[in-house]
N, C-alpha and C positions, 0 to 999 in steps of 0.2 A: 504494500500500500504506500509508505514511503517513496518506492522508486518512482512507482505513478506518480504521484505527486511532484516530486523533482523534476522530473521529464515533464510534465504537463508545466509548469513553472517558470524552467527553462524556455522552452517554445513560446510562451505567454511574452517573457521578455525578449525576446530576440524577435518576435513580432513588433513590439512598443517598440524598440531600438532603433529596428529599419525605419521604423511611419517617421520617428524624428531626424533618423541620418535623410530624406528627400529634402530635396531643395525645394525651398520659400519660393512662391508664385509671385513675383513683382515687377512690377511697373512705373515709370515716370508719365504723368500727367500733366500739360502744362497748358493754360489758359491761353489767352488773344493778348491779354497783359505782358506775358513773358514768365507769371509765377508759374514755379512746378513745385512740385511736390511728391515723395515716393505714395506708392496706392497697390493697393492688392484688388483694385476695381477697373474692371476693364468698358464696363457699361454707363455712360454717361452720357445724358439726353443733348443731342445733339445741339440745340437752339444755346447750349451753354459757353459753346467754341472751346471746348475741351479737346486737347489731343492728347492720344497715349501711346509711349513710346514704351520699348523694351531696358529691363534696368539697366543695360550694359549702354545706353545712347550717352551720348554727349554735345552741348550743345557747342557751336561754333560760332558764338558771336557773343555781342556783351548786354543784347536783347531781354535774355533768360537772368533770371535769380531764383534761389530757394526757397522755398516756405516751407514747415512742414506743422502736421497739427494730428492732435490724436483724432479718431473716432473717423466714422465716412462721412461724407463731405467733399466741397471743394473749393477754392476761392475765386473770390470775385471784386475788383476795384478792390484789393488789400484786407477784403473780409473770409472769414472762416465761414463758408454757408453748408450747415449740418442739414442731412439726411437721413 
């Protein structure tokens, strides 16, 4: 019964271990403004002039700046607009 257990245990953990060794889903999101911010949302109602870029992008000009802020959302004219 023991070994059951251990074995069941193990397997349990080395399931949890994998799901946290996957890579984070993320994204750059950057307004009409020039603000971006990291986002793990890829769906953003169009009329907001949101684009979204892959984490790895980088911006090429002095256009963009960072913003970031907890919770979903996006910004808009220098505000935080929660959803």
């Amino acid at each position: 019964m023991k070994l059951r257990t251990l074995i069941l245990g193990t397997i349990a953990g080395a399931g949890a271990l994998a799901a946290l060794a996957a890579p984070a889903s993320a994204y750059v999101a950057c307004n009409r403004s020039g603000d971006c911010w990291h986002t793990d949302n890829r769906d953003f109602h169009r009329g907001w002039g949101i684009t979204v870029h892959d984490d790895a992008w980088k911006w090429r000009s002095d256009r963009y700046h960072w913003r970031e802020h907890e919770g979903r959302g996006y910004w808009r004219d220098g505000v935080w607009v929660t959803f």
